[in-house]
C-alpha positions in Angstrom: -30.4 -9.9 -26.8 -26.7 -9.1 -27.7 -25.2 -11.9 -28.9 -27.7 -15.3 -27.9 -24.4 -17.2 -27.4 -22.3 -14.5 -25.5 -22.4 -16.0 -22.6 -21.4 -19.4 -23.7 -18.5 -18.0 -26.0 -16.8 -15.4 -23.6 -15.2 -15.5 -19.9 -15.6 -12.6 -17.6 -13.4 -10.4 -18.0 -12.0 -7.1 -15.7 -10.1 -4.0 -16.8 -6.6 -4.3 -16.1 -4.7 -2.7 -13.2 -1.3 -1.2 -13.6 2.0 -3.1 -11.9 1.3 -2.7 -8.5 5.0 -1.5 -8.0 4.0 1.2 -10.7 0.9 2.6 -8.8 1.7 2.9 -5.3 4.3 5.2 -6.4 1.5 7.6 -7.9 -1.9 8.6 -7.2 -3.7 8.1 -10.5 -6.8 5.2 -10.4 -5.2 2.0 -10.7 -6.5 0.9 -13.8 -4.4 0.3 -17.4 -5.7 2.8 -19.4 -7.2 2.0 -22.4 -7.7 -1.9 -21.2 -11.3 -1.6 -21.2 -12.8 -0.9 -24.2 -11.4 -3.9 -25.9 -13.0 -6.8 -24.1 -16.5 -4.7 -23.4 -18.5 -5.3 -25.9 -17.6 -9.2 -25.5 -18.3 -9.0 -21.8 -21.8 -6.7 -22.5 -22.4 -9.9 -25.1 -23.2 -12.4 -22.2 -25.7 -10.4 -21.4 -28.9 -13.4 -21.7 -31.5 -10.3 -21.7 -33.8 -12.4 -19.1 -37.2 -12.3 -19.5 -37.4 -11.4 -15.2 -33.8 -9.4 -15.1 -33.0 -9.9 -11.3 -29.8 -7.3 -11.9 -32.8 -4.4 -12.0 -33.8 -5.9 -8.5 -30.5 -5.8 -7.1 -29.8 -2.1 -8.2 -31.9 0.0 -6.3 -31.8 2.6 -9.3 -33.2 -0.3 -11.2 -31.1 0.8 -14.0 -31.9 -0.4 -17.7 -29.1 -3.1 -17.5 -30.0 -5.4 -20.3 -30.9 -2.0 -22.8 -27.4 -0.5 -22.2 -25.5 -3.6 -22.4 -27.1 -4.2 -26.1 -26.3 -0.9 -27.0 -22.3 -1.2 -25.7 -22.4 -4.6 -27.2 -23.3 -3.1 -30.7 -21.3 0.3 -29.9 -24.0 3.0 -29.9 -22.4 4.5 -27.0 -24.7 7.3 -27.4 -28.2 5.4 -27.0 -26.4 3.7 -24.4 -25.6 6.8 -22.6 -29.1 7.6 -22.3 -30.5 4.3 -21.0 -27.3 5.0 -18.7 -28.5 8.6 -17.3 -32.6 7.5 -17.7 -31.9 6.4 -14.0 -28.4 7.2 -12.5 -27.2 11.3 -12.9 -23.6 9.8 -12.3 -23.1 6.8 -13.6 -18.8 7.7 -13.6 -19.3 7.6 -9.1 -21.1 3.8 -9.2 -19.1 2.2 -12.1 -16.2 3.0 -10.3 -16.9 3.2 -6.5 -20.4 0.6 -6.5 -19.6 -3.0 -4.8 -22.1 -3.8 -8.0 -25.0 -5.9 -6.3 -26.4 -6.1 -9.6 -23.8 -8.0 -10.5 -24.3 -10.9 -7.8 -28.0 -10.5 -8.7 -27.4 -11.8 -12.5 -29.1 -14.4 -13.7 -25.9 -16.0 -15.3 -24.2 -15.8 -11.9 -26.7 -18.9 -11.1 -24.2 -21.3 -12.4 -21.5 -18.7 -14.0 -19.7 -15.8 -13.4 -21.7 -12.8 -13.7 -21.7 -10.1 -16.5 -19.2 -7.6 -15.2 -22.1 -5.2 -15.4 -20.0 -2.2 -13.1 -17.4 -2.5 -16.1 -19.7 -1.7 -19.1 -21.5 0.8 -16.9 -18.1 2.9 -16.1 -17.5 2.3 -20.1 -20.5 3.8 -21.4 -20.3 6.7 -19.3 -16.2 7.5 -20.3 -17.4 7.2 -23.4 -20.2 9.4 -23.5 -17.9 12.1 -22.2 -15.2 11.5 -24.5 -17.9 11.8 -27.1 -19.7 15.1 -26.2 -22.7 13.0 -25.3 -23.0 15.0 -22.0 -23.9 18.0 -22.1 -26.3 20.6 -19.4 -30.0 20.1 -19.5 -31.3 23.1 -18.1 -35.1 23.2 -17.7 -37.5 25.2 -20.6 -39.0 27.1 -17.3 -38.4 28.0 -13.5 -41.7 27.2 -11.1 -40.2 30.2 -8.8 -39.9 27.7 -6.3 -36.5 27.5 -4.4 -34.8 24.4 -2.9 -32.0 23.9 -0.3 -29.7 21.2 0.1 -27.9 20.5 2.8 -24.8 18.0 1.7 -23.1 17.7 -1.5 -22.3 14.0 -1.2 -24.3 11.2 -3.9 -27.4 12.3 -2.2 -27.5 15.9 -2.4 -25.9 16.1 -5.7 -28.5 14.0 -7.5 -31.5 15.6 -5.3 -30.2 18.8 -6.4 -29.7 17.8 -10.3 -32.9 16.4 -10.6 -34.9 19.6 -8.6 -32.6 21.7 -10.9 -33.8 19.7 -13.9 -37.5 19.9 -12.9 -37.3 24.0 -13.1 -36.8 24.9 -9.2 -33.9 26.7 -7.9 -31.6 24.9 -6.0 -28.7 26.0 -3.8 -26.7 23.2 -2.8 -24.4 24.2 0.5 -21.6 21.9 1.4 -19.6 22.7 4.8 -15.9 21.4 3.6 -14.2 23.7 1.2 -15.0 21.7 -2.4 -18.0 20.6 -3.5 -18.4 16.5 -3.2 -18.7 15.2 0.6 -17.1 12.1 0.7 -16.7 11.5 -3.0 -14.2 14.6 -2.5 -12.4 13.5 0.5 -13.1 10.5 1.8 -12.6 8.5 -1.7 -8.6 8.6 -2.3 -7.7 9.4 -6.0 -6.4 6.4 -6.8 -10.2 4.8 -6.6 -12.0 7.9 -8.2 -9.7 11.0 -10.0 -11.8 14.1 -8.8 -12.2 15.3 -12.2 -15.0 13.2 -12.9 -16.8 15.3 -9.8 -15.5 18.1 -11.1 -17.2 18.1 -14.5 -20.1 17.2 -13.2 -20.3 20.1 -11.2 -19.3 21.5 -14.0 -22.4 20.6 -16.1 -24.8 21.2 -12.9 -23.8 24.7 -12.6 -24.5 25.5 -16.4 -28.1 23.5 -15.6 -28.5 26.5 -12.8 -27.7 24.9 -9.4 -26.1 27.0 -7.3 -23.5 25.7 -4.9 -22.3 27.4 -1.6 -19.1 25.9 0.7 -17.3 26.2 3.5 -21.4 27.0 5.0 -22.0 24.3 7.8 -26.1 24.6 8.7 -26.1 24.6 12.1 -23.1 26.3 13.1 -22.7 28.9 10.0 -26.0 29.1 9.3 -28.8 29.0 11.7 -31.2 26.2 10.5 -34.6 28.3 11.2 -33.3 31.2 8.9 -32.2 28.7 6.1 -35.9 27.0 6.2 -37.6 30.6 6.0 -35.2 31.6 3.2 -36.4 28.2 1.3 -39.5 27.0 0.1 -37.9 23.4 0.9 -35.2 21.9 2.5 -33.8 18.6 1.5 -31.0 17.3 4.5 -28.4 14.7 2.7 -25.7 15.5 5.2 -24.4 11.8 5.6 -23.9 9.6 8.7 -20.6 11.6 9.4 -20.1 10.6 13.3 -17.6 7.9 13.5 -18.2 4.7 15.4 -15.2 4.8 18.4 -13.5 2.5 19.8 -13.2 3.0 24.1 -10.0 0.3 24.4 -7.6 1.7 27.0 -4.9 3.8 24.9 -7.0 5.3 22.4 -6.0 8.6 23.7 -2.3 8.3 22.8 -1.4 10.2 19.9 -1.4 8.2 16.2 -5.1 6.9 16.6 -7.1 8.7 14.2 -10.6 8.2 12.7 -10.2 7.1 9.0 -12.4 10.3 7.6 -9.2 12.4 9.8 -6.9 11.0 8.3 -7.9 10.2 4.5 -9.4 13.4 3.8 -5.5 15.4 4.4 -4.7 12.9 1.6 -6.7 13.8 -0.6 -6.5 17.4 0.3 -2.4 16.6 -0.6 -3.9 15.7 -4.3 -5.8 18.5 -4.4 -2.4 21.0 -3.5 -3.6 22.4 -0.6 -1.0 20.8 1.1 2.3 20.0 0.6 2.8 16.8 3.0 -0.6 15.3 5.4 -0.5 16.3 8.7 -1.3 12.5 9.5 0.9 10.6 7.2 2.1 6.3 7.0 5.6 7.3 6.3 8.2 5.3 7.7 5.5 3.7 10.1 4.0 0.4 11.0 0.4 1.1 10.4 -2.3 -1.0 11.8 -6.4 -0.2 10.1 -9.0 -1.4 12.7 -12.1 -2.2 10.3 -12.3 -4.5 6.9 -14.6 -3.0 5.2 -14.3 -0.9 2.0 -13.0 2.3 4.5 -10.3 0.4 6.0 -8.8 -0.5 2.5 -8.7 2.8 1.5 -6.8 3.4 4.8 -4.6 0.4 3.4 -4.0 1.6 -0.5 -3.7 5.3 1.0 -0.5 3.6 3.5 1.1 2.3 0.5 1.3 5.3 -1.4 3.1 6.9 1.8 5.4 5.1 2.5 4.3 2.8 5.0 6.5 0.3 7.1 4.0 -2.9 6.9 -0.1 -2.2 6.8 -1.6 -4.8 8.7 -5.9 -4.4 8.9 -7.8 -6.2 11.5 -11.4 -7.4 11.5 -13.6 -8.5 14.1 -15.8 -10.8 12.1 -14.6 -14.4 10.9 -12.7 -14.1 7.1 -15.8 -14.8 4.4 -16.0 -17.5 2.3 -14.6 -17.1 -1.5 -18.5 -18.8 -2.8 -21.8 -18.1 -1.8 -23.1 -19.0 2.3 -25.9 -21.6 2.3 -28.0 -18.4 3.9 -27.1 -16.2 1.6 -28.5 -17.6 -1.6 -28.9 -16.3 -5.2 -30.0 -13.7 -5.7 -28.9 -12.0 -2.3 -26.2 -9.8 -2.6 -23.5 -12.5 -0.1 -21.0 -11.0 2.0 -17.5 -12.7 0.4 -13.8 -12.8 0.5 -12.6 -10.0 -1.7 -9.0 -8.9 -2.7 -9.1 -4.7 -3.7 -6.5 -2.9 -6.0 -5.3 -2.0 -2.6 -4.9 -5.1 -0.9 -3.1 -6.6 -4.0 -0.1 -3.9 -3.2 0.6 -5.5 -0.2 0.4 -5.6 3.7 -1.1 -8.7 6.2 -5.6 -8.8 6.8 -5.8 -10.6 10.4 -9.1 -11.8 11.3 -11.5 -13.0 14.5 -9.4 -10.6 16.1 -10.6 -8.0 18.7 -8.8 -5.3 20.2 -7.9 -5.0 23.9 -5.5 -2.0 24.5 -3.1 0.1 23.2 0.3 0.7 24.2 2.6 3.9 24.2 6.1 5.5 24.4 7.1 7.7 27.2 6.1 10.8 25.1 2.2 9.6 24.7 2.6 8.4 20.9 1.2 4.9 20.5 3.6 1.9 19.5 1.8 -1.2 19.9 -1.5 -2.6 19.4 -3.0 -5.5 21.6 -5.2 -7.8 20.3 -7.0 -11.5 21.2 -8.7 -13.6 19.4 -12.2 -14.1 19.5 -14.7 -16.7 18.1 -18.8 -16.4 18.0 -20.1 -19.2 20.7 -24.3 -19.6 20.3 -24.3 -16.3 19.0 -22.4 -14.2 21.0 -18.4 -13.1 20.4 -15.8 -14.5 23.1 -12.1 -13.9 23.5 -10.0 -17.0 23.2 -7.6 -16.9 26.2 -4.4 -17.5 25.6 -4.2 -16.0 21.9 -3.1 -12.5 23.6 -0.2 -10.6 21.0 1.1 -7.5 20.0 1.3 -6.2 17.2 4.0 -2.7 16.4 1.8 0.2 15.9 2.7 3.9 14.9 -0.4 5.0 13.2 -3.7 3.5 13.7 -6.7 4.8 11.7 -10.4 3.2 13.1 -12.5 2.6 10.3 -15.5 0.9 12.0 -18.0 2.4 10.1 -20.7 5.6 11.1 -23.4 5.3 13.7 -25.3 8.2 12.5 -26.2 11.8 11.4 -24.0 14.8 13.3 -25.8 16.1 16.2 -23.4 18.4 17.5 -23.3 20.7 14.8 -27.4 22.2 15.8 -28.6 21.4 12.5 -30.7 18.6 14.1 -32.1 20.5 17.2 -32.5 23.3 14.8 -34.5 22.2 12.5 -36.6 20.2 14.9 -36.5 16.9 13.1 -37.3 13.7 14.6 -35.1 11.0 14.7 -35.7 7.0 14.5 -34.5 4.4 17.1 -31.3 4.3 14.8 -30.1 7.7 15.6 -31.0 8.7 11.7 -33.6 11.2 10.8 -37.4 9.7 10.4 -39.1 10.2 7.3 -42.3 9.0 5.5 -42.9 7.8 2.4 -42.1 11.5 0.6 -39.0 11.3 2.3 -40.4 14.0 4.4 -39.7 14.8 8.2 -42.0 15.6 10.1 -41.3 19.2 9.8 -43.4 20.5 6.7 -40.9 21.3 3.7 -38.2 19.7 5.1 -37.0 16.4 3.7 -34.0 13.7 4.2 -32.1 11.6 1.3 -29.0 9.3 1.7 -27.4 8.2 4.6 -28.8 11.1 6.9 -31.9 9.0 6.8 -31.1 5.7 6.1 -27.5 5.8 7.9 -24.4 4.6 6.4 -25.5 2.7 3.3 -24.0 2.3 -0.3 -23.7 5.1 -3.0 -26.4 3.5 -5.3 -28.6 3.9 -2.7 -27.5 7.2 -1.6 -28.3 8.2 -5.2 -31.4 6.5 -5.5 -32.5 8.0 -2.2 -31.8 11.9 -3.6 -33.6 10.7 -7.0 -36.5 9.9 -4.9 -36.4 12.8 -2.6 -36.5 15.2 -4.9 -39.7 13.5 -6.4 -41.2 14.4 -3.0 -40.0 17.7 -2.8 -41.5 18.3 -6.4 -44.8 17.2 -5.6 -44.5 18.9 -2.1 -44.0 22.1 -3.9 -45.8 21.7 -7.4 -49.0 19.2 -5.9 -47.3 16.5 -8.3 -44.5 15.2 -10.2 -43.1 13.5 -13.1 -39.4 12.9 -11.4 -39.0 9.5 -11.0 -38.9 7.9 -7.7 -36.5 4.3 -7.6 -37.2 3.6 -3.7 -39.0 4.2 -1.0 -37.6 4.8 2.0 -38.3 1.1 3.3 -37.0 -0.5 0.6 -34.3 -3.0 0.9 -34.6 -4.6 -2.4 -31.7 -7.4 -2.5 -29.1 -5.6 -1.2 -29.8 -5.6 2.3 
């Protein structure tokens, strides 16, 4: 244990953001730099080192909370670092991007705030990098085995490392131009820098994965030729189709999907364009969707120069403490403020959508909306609470309702799906198609990035033992697992 009376001796405590009106005129991640690392080790000292440490239950990597906050609390950042990577390849994505259910699955949390475990984690790693602490780990032999995987998001990434690691050649193929899915370009900059993907990729390459873009399976590539060429295939291509909204209007011009319009954004950061194609400036912008998408949508509207950013939600505001039915140590579904919705604009909810409205030149202007309330269970519209809202760019970030099926990497491939729409796998994280196996939200649909991680850790356990006849990768889920997250 730490410190035995940490946690009686020390308040939580976050990093600190910058001025809000200092920010949103830049892209850089919104936190002080250097604010951190003074309060940490105070904040890994109220760690109570349970004897049953629920925080491993709530992570599905089941990372070594308890070990690494002992280490950060005593300042060997380098033994922390490896309890750190002993179950997460990128501990720099989660401690910055993770909504942390191990945090609402601390013990201390019963009757206290919770360690801020995301904060010590994003601390450790930082300074493990600053240190030299990580470095390539390249395997002492190859099995002349070769691995494909499809998708260079959480999932593929850490399926890849760890295949890499375990002496198989990997080629990793990723159909957008960088490497890094929707770490790349659906994460703005100010949540996540890209450098931290980009030294990683870094540090894979030297292990010996190989990476090919701008190579979509399906279309590109005919799926039957890529599983010939491979001994395996691992499929970590996301839930990339975008839940829709069919309200009269949503044809007018200035409705976009959120992964349209963030990812020009982000391609802005990256200077492969000058100005976004789809940008907030000078407009009244209206984000359908309250979810962690949707303020992204928001923080991005800021930085451009937006009129007013107002974000709707369906679903009645959440309580700021824990729902009767949603007990310790349950990961509960409540009020939060982001970086982004701390730099302004209005969050309306119980509201529902009922048309959009346009100019004489088809761009949209207004947004209608009702109220709506849920009656034994199912939602109704309150008459009488009709209004309208000005409207110039709307983005709909409602979430994903599955894998692509368009692109023929699905009919290709032959691969059964599950009555979600998401590709059906067994315990291996095989399909039903020998060698070919699913990992992250192609299989499990839109989920968090801890899990899309843990679910390319265990993957490539069954990939190993698929091609080898066993394994000594670990293997942090199953496929059914929910753990307390769910």
């Amino acid at each position: 244990m730490a410190d035995p009376k940490g946690f009686l001796t020390h308040e939580r405590e976050h990093a600190q953001t910058r001025p809000v009106e200092e920010r949103v005129k830049d892209w850089n991640e919104v936190y002080q730099p250097g604010s951190l690392l003074p309060i940490i080790t105070k904040q890994a000292s109220r760690c109570m080192d349970c004897g049953i440490p629920f925080c491993h239950n709530g992570c599905p990597l089941g990372n070594l909370i308890p070990e690494w906050n002992d280490y950060a609390y005593r300042e060997d950042w380098t033994a922390a670092s490896e309890r750190l990577h002993a179950t997460n390849n990128f501990p720099e994505f989660t401690g910055r991007l993770c909504p942390a259910p191990c945090e609402a699955a601390c013990v201390l949390g019963i009757n206290q705030q919770p360690v801020t475990i995301k904060n010590v984690e994003v601390s450790i790693i930082d300074q493990a990098w600053d240190h030299g602490d990580v470095t390539p780990q390249p395997p002492e032999r190859l099995s002349g085995k070769t691995v494909a995987v499809i998708g260079s998001g959480p999932a593929g990434l850490a399926a890849a490392q760890q295949l890499t690691r375990a002496g198989h050649t990997v080629a990793v193929y990723e159909r957008a131009d960088r490497i890094g899915g929707l770490l790349r370009y659906g994460i703005p900059e100010f949540k996540m820098e890209k450098r931290h993907i980009n030294r990683r990729i870094e540090q894979m390459r030297a292990e010996g994965t190989k990476f090919r873009t701008e190579v979509e399976i399906g279309r590109d590539l005919d799926a039957r030729k890529l599983r010939k060429r491979y001994d395996a295939v691992v499929i970590a291509a996301g839930a990339t189709t975008s839940r829709d909204l069919p309200a009269p209007g949503r044809e007018l011009n200035g409705i976009h999907f959120a992964m349209e319009y963030l990812p020009l954004a982000n391609k802005v950061q990256e200077g492969d364009l000058t100005v976004a194609p789809i940008s907030a400036e000078g407009k009244h912008v209206v984000v359908i969707g309250g979810g962690d998408t949707g303020a992204d949508c928001v923080g991005t509207a800021h930085r451009q120069g937006a009129l007013s950013v107002t974000q709707l939600e369906i679903m009645p505001r959440p309580g700021e403490e824990r729902a009767a039915h949603q007990p310790w140590p349950t990961f509960p579904m409540l009020y939060k403020v982001t970086s982004a919705h701390e730099e302004g604009g209005e969050r309306i909810y119980s509201v529902s959508t009922t048309h959009f409205e346009g100019d004489e030149d088809g761009n949209v202007q207004w947004l209608h909306l009702i109220e709506v309330e849920f009656k034994d269970g199912k939602l109704e519209q309150k008459p009488g609470t009709e209004r309208k809202i000005p409207a110039q760019l709307v983005t709909l970030a409602m979430g994903f309702t599955g894998t692509d099926q368009k692109n023929g990497l699905v009919e290709q491939f032959g691969v059964e799906l599950d009555e979600r729409g998401n590709v059906a796998r067994d315990a291996d994280f095989a399909t039903n198609v020998p060698g070919v196996f699913v990992a992250g939200d192609a299989g499990r649909g839109q989920s968090l990035i801890v899990w899309a991680i843990a679910e390319g850790r265990s993957a490539a356990r069954g990939v190993d033992r698929f091609l080898t006849g066993a394994s000594a990768l670990p293997a942090p889920i199953k496929p059914t697992d929910r753990a307390l997250t769910a």
